[in-house]
N, C-alpha and C positions, 0 to 999 in steps of 0.2 A: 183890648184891640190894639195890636201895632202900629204904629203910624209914622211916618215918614216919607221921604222919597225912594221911589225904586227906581234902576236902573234899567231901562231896556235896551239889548245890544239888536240893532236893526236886521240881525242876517238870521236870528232862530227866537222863539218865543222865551218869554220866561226872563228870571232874573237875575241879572250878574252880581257874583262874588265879592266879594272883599279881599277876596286874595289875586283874583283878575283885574282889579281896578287898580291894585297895589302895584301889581306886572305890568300893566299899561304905563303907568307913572315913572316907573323905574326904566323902564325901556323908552319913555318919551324923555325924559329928564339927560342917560346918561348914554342913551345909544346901544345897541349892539357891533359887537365884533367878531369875526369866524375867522381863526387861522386855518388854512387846509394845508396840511402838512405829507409828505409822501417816504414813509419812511422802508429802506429796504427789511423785508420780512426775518431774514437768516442774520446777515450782521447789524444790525437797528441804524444803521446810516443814511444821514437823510440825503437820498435822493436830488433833491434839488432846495430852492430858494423855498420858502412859505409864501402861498398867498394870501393874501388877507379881504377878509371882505366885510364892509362898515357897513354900519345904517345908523341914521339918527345922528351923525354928529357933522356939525353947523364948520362946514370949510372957512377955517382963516391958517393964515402966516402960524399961528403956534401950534394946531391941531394938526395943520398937515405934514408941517416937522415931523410931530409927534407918531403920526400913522406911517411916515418910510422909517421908523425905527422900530416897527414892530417885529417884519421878519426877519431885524438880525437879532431882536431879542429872544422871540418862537428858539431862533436857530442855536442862540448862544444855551437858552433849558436843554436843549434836546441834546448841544455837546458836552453839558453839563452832566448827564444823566449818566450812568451804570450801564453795560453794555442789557443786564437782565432785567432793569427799568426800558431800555430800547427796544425791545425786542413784547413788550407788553405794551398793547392799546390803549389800555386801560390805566394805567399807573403815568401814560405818555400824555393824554387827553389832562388829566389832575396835573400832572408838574405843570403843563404849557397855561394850562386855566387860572393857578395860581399863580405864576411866575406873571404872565398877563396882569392880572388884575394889582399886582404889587407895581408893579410897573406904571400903570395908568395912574393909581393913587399916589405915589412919589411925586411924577412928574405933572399932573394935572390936578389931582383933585377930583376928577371924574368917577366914577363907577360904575363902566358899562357891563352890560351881561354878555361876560367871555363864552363861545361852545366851540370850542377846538375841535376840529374833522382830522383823524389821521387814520390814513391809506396805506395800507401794507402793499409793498410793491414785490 
C-alpha cells in the first residue's frame, strides 16, 4: 500500500505531479520573464525597443538595474543574429531565451523561466 502525503491543488480534483511542484518552485524561487519583441517580417529588423514583462522577482537597487538592461540585451541577440535567423520565429524565440538566460546567470545567479514572444510585423 503506498503511503505518504498527496498534494491536493484547490482549483480541480485529484493529484499533483512532481513535475508541477518542481515548476512551481522554479518559478517561485527565480521568477519569470517575457521579452515581447516586434520584429519586421521581410527584412528581420526589430521594430522597436523589447518589452519585457517579470513576475516573481523581489524589486531592489540590483534587480532593477538588472531588468532596464534586459531590452538592450533582447536587442543586442537579435542584432547579433543572421539576417536568415531574423527573419525565423523560431530560431529568434531560442537565440533571445538563451542569450536571456546566460545573461541573468553571469549577472545574478538567478534562473528565471525565459519565454520570448516575437511578433512578425
Amino acid at each position: 500500500m503506498p503511503a505518504g502525503r498527496i498534494l491536493i491543488d484547490g482549483t480541480r480534483s485529484g493529484e499533483v505531479g512532481d513535475e508541477v511542484l518542481r515548476d512551481r518552485r522554479h518559478l517561485a524561487g527565480d521568477g519569470l520573464v517575457v521579452p515581447v519583441v516586434a520584429i519586421n517580417r521581410q527584412s528581420g529588423v526589430l521594430e522597436e525597443t523589447p518589452d519585457v514583462i517579470t513576475r516573481g522577482f523581489v524589486l531592489d537597487a540590483r534587480t532593477e538595474a538588472l531588468l532596464k538592461e534586459i531590452p538592450a540585451s533582447s536587442g543586442a541577440a537579435i542584432d547579433g543574429a543572421s539576417v536568415e535567423e531574423r527573419t525565423d520565429p523560431g530560431l529568434m524565440k531560442e537565440k533571445i531565451r538563451v542569450d536571456l538566460q546566460r545573461f541573468f546567470r553571469k549577472r545574478s545567479g538567478l534562473r528565471p523561466f525565459v519565454l520570448p514572444v516575437v511578433m512578425e510585423i
